[in-house]
PyMOL Python script that loads the backbone (N, CA, C, O; Angstrom):
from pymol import cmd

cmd.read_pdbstr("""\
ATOM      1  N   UNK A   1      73.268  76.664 143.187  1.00  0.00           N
ATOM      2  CA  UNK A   1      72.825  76.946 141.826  1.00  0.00           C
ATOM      3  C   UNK A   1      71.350  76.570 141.659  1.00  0.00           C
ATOM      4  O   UNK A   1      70.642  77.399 141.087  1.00  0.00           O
ATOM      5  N   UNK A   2      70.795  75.426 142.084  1.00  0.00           N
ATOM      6  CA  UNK A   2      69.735  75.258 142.294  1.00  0.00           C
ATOM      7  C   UNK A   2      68.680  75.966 142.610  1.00  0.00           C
ATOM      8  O   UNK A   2      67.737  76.218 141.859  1.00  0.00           O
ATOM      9  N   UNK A   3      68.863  76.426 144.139  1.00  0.00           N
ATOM     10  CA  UNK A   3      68.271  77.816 144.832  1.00  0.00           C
ATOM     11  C   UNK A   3      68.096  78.774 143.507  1.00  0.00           C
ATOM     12  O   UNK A   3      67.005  79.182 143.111  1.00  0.00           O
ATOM     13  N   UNK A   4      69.274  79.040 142.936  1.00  0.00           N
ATOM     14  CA  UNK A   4      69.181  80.419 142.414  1.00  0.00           C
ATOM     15  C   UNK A   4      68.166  80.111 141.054  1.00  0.00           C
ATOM     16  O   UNK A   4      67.352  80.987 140.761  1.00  0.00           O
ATOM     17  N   UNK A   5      68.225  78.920 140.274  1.00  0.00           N
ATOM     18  CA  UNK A   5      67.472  78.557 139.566  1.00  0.00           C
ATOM     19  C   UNK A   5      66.005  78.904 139.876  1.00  0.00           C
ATOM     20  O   UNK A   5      65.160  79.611 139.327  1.00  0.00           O
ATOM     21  N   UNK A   6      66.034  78.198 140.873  1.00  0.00           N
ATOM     22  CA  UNK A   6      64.670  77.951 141.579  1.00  0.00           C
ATOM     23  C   UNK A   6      63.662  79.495 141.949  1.00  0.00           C
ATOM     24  O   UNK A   6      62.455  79.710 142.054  1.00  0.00           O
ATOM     25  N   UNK A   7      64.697  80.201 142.043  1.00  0.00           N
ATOM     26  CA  UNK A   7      64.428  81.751 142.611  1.00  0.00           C
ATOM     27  C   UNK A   7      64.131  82.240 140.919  1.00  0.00           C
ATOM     28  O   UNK A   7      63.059  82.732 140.567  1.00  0.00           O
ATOM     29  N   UNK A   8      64.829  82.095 140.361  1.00  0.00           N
ATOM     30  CA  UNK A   8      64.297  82.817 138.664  1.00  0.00           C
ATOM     31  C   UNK A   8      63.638  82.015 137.858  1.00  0.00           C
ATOM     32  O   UNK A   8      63.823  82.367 136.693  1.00  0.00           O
ATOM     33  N   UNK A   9      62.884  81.005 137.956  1.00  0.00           N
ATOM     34  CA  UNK A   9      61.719  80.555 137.411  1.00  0.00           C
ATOM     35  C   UNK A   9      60.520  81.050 138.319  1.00  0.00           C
ATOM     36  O   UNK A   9      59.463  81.540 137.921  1.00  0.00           O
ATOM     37  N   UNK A  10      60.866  80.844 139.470  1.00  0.00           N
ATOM     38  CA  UNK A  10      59.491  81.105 140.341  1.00  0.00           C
ATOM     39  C   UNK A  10      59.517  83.229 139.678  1.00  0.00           C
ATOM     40  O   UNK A  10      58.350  83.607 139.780  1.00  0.00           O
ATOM     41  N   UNK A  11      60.068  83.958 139.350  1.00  0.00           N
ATOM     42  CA  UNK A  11      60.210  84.719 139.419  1.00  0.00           C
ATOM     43  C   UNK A  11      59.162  85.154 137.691  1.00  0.00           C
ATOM     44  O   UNK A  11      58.047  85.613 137.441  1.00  0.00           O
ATOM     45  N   UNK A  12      59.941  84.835 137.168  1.00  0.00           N
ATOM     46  CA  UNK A  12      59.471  84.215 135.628  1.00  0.00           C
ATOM     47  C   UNK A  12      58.636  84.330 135.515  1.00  0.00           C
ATOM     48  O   UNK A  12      58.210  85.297 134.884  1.00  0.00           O
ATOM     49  N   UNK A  13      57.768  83.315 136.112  1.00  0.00           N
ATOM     50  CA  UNK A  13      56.259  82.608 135.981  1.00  0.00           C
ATOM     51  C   UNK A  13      55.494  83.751 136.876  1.00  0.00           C
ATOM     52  O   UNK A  13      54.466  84.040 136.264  1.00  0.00           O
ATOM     53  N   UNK A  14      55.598  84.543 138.133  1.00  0.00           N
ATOM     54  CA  UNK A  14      55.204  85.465 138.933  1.00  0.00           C
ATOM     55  C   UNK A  14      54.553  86.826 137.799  1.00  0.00           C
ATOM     56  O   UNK A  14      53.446  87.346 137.657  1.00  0.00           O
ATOM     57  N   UNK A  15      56.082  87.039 137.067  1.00  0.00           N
ATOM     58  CA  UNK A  15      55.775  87.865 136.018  1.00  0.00           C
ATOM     59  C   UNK A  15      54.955  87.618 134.918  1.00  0.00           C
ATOM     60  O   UNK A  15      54.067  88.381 134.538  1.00  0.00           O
ATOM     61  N   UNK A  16      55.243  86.578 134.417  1.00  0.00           N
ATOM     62  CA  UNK A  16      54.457  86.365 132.877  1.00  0.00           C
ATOM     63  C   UNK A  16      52.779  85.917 132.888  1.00  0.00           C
ATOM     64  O   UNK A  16      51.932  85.919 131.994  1.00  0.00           O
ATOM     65  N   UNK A  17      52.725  85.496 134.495  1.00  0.00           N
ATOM     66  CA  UNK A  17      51.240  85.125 134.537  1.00  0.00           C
ATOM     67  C   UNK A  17      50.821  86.000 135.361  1.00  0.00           C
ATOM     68  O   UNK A  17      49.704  85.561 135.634  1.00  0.00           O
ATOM     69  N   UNK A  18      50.976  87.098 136.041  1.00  0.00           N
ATOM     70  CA  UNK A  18      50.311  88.180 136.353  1.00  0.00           C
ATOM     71  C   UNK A  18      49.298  88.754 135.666  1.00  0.00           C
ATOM     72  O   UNK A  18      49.439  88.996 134.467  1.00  0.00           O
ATOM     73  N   UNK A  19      47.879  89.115 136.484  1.00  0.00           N
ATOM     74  CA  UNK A  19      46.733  89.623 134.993  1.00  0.00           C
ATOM     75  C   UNK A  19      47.225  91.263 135.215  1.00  0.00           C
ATOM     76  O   UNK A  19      47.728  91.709 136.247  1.00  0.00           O
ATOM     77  N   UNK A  20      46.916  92.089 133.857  1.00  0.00           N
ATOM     78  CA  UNK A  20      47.488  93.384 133.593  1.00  0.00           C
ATOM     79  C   UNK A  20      46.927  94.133 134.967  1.00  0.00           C
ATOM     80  O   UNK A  20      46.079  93.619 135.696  1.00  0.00           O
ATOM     81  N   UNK A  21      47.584  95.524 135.218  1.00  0.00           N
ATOM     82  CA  UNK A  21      46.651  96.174 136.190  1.00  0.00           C
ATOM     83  C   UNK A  21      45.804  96.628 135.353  1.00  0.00           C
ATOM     84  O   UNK A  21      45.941  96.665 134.130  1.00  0.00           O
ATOM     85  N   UNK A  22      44.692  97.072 136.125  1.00  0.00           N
ATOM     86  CA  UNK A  22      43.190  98.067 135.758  1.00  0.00           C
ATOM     87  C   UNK A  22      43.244  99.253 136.275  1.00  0.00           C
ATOM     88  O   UNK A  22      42.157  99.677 136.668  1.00  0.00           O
ATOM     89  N   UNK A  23      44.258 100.022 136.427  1.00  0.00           N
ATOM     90  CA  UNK A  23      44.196 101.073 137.076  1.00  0.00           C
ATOM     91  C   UNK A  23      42.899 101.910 136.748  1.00  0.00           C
ATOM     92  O   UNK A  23      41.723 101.801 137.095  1.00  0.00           O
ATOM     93  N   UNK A  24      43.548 102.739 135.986  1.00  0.00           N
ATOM     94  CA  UNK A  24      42.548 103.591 134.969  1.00  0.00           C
ATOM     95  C   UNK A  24      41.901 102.846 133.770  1.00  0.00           C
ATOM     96  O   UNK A  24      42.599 102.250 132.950  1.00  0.00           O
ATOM     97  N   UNK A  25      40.505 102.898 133.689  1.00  0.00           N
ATOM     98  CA  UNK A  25      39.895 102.189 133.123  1.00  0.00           C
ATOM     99  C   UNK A  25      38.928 103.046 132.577  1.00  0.00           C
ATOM    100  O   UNK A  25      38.620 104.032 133.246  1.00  0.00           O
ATOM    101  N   UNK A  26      38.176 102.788 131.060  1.00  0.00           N
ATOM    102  CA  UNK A  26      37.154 103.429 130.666  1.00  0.00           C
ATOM    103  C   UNK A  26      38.008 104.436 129.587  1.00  0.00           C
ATOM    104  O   UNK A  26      37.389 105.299 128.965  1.00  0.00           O
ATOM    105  N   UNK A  27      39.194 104.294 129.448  1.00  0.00           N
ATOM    106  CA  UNK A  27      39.747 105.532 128.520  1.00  0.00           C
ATOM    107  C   UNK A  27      39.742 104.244 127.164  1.00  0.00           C
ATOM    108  O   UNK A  27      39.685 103.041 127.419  1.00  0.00           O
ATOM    109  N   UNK A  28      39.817 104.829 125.699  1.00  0.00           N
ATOM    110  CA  UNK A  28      39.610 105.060 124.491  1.00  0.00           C
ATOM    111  C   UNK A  28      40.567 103.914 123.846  1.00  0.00           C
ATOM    112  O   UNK A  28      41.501 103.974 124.644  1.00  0.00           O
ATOM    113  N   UNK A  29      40.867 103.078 123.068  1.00  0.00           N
ATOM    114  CA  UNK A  29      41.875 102.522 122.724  1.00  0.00           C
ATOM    115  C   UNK A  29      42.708 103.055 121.096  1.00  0.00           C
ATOM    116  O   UNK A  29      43.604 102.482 120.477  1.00  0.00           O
ATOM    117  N   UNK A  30      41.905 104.483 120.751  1.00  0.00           N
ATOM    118  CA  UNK A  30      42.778 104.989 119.817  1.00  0.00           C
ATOM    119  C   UNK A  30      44.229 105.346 120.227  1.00  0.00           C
ATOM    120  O   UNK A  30      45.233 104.701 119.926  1.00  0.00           O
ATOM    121  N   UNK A  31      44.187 106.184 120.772  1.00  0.00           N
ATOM    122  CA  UNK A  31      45.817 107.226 120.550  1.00  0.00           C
ATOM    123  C   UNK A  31      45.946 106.349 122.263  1.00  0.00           C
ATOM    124  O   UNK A  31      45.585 106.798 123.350  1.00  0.00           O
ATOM    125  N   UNK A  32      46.586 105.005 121.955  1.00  0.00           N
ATOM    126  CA  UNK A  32      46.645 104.450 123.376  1.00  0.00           C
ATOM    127  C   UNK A  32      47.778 104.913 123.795  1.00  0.00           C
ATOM    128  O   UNK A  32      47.867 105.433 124.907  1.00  0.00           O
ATOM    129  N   UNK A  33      49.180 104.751 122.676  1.00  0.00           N
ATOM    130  CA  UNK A  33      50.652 105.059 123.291  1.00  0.00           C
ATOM    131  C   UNK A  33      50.962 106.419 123.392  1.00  0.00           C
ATOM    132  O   UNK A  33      51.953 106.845 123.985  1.00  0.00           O
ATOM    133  N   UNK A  34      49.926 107.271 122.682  1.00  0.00           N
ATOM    134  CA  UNK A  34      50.158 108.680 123.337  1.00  0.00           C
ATOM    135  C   UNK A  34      49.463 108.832 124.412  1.00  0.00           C
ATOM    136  O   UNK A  34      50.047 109.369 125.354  1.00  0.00           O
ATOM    137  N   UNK A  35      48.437 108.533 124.545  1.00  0.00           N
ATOM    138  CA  UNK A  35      47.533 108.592 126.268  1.00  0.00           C
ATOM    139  C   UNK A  35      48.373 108.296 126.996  1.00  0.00           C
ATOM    140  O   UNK A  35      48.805 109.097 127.825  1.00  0.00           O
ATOM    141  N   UNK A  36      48.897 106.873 126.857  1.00  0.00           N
ATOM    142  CA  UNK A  36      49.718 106.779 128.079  1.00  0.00           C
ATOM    143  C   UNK A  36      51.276 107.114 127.978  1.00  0.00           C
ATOM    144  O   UNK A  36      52.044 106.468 128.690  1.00  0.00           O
ATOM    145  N   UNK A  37      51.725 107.997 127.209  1.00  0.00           N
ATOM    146  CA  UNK A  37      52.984 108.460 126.924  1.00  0.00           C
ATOM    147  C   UNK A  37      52.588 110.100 128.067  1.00  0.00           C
ATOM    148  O   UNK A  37      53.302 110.394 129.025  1.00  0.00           O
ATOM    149  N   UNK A  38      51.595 110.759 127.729  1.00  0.00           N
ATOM    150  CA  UNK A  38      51.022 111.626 128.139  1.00  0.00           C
ATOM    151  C   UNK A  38      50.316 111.752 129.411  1.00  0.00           C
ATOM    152  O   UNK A  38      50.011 112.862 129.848  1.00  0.00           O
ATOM    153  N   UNK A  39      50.088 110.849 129.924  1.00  0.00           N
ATOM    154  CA  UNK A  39      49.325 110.278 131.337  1.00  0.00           C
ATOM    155  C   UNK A  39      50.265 111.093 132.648  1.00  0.00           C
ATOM    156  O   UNK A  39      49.712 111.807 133.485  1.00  0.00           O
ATOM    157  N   UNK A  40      51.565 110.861 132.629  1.00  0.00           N
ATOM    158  CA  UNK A  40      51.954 110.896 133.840  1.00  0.00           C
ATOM    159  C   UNK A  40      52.314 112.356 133.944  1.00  0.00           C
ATOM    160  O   UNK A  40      52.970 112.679 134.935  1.00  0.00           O
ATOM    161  N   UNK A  41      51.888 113.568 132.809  1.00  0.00           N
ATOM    162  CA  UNK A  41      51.848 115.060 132.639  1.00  0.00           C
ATOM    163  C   UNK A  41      51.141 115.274 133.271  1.00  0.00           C
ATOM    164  O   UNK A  41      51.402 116.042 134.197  1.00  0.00           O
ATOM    165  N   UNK A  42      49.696 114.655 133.118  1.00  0.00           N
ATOM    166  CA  UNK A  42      48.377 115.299 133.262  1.00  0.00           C
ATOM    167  C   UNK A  42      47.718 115.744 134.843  1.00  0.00           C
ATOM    168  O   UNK A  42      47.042 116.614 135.393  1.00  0.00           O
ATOM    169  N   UNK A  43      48.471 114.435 135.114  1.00  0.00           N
ATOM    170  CA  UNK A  43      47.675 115.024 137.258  1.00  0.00           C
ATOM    171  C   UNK A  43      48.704 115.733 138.272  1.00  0.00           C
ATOM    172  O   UNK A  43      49.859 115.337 138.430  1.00  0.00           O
ATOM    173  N   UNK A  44      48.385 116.351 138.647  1.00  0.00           N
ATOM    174  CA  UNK A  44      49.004 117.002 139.882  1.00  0.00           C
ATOM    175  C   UNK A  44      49.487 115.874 140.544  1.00  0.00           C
ATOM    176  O   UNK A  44      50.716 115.934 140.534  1.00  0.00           O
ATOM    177  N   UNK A  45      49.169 115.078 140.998  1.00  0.00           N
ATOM    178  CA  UNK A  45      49.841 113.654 141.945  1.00  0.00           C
ATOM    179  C   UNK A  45      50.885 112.697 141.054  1.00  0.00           C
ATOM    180  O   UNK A  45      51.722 111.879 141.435  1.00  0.00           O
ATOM    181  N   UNK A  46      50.492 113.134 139.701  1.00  0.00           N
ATOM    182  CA  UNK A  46      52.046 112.205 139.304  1.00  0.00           C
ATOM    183  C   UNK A  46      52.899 113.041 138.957  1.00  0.00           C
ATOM    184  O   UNK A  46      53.974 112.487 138.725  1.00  0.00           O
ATOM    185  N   UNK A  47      52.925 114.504 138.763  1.00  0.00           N
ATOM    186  CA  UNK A  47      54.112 115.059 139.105  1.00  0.00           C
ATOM    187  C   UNK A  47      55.248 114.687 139.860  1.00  0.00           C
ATOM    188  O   UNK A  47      56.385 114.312 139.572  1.00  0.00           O
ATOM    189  N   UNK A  48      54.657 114.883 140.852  1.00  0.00           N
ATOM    190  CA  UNK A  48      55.854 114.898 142.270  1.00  0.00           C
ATOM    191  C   UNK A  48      56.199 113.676 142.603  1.00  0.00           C
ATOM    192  O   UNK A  48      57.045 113.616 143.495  1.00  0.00           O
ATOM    193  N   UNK A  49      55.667 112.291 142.003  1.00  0.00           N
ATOM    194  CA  UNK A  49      56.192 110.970 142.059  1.00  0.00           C
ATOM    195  C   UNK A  49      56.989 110.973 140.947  1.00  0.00           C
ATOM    196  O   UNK A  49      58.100 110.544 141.261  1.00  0.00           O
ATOM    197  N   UNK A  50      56.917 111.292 139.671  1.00  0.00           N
ATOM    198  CA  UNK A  50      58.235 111.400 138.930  1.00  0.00           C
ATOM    199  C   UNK A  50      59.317 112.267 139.488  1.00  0.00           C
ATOM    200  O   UNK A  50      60.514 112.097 139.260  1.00  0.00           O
ATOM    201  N   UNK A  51      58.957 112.935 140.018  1.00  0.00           N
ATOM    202  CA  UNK A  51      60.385 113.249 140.809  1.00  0.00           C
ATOM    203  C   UNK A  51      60.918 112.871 141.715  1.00  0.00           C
ATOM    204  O   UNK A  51      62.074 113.142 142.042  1.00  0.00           O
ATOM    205  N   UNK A  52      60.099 112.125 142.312  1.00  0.00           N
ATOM    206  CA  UNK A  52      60.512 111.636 143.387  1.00  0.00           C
ATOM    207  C   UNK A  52      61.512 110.335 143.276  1.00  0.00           C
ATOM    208  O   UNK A  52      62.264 109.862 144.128  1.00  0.00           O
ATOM    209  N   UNK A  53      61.220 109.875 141.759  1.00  0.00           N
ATOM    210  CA  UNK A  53      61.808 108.400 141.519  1.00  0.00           C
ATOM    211  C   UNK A  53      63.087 109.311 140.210  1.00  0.00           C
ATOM    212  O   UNK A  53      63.914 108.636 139.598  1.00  0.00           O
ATOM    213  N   UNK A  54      62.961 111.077 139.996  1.00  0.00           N
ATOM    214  CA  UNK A  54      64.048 111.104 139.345  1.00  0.00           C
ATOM    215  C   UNK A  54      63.766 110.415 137.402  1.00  0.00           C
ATOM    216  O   UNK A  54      64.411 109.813 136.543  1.00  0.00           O
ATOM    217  N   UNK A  55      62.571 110.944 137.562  1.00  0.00           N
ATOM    218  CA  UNK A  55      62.124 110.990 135.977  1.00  0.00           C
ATOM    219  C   UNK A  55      62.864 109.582 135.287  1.00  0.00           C
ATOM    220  O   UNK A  55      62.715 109.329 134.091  1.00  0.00           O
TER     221      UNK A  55
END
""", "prot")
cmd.dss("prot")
cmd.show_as("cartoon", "prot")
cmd.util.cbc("prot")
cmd.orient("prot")
């Protein structure tokens, strides 16, 4: 039980203190949740990774 404790705090903390990614950078902070609601339409290369993971 310990272990497993030990495994979901370290896990926790991995997540919550991670800094955000920067992928794409330089875009607008108006229409943010439609940009990125809309993002994974727009390129030819994230097409075929949403399908690939089955939308």
């Amino acid at each position: 039980m310990n272990r497993l404790l030990s495994a979901g705090l370290a896990g926790a903390l991995t997540v919550t203190l991670a800094p955000p990614a920067a992928a794409h950078t330089g875009h607008a902070g108006d229409a943010a949740f439609l940009q990125g609601f809309l993002h994974p339409l727009g390129g030819i290369d994230h097409l075929p990774a949403m399908v690939a993971v089955g939308i």
